[in-house]
C-alpha positions as a printed Julia matrix, in Angstrom:
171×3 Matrix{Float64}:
   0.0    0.0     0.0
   2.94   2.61    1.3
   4.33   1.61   -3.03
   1.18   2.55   -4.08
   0.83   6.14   -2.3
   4.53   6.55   -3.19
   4.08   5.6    -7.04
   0.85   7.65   -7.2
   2.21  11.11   -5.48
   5.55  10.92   -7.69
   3.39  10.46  -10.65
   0.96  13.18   -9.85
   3.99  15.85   -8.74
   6.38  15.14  -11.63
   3.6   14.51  -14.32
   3.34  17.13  -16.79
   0.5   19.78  -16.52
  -0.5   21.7   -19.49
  -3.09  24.9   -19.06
  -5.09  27.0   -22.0
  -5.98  30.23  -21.09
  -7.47  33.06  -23.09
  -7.5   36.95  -22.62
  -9.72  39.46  -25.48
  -7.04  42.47  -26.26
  -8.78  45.65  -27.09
  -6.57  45.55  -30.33
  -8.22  45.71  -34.08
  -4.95  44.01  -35.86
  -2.18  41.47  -34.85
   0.44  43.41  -35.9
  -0.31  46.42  -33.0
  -0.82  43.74  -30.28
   2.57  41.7   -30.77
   4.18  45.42  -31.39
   2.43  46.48  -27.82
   4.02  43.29  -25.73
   6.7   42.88  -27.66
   7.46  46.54  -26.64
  10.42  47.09  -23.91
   7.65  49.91  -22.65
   5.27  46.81  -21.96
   7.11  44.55  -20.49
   8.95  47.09  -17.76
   5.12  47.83  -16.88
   5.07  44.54  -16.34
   7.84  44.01  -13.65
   6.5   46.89  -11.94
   3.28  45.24  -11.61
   4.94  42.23  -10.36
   7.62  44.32   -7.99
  10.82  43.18   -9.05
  14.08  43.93   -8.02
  17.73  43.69   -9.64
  16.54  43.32  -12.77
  18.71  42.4   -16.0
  18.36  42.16  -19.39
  20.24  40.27  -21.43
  21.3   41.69  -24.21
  20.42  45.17  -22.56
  17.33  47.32  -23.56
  18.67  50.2   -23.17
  17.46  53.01  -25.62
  15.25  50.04  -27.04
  11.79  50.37  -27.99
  11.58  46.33  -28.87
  12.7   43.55  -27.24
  15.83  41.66  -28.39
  15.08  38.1   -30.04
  15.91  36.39  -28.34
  15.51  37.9   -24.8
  16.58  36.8   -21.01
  15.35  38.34  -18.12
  16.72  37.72  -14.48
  14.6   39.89  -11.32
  13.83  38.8    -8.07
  10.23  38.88   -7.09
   7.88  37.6    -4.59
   5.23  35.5    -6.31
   2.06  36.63   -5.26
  -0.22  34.49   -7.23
  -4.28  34.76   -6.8
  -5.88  32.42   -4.55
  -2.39  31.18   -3.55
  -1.14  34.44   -1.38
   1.97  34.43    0.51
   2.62  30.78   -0.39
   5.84  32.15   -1.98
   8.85  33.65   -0.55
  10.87  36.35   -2.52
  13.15  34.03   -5.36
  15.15  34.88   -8.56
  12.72  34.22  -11.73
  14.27  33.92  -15.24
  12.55  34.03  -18.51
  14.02  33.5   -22.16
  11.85  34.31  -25.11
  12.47  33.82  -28.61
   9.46  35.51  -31.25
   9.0   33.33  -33.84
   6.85  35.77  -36.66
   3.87  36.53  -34.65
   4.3   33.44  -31.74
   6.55  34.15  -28.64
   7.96  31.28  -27.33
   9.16  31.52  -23.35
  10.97  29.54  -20.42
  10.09  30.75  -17.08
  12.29  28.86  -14.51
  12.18  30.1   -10.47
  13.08  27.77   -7.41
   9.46  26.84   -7.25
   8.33  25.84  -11.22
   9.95  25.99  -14.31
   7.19  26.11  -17.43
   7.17  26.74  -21.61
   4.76  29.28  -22.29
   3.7   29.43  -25.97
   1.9   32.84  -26.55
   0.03  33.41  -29.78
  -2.88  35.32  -31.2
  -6.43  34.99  -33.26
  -9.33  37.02  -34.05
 -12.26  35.4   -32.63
 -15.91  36.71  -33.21
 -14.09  39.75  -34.3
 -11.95  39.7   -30.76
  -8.69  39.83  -31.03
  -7.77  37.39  -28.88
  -4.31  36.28  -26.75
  -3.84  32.63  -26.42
  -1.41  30.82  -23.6
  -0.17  27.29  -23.31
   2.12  26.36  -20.92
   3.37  23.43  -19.87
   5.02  22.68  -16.52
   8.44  21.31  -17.23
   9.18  20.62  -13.17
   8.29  21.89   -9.71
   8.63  21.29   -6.17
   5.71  18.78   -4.77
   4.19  21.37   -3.01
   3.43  23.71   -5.23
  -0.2   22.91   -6.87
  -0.41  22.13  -10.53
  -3.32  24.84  -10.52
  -0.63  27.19   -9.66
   0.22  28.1   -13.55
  -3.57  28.68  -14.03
  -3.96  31.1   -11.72
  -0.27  32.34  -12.81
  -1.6   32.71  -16.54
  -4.73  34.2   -14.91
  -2.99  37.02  -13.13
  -0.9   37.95  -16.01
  -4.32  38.83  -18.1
  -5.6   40.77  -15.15
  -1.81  42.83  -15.07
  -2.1   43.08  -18.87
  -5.61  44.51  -19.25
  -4.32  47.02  -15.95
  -1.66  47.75  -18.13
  -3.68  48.71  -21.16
  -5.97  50.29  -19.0
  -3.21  53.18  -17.55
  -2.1   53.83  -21.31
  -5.36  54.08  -21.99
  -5.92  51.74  -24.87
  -9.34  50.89  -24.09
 -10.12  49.93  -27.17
 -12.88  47.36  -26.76
């Protein structure tokens, strides 16, 4: 019985766990949205949101309006993830992205979870919409698989706050 629980908990920490999630953009055309987040104005708005601190870029952005492709990031931020608050302490998070055309392609790796993140876009009902699936590539057993849900979540609430202060309201 004790193999059993063993074989079933390794299987259910170490499995991989893929998520979908969808966010409408106030955008008409594809080529403004992947120009907006694949803007170095966008994405610094977007470590603020997150509070991070030490932040590099690698190569640098400096006196960049676009990001480099491909791009690494390296900040240290306290995960504060909805419906999981506080369950994180303060750790170093890195993300590489490569753009492939109009489909970014990322690695997020922190002490916690490391996860691809495909991010791509389609008009739906005449909504431009932005598409995420990620995949968890590991993680510590204590951290819920839900965890990059609510992750992918929080990251469509920071992007429509984001649009919201430049005032891109669009819809």
């Amino acid at each position: 019985m004790n193999l059993f629980i063993l074989i079933f908990f390794t299987t259910y920490c170490y499995a991989k766990y893929s998520v979908n999630h969808s966010i409408q953009t106030p955008f008409k055309n594809e080529k403004e949205l992947i120009n907006f987040i694949s803007s170095t104005e966008f994405f610094i708005n977007y470590l603020e949101e997150v509070g991070n601190e030490n932040t590099t870029f690698t190569p640098s952005i400096q006196d960049k309006v676009i990001l480099n492709n491909p791009q690494e990031i390296e900040y240290i931020s306290n995960p504060n993830i909805t419906l999981l608050p506080k369950l994180f302490k303060k750790i170093k998070i890195k993300q590489n992205w490569n753009r492939n055309e109009n489909k970014f392609i990322g690695k997020i790796n922190s002490f916690y979870i490391s996860f691809h993140l495909i991010i791509t876009s389609e008009f739906s009902d005449n909504i431009l919409m932005l598409n995420f699936n990620a995949t968890i590539d590991n993680k510590l057993f204590f951290v819920p698989n839900i965890a990059l849900k609510y992750a992918l979540q929080d990251f469509g609430n920071i992007f429509h706050k984001i649009i919201k202060i430049k005032n891109l309201n669009c819809y």
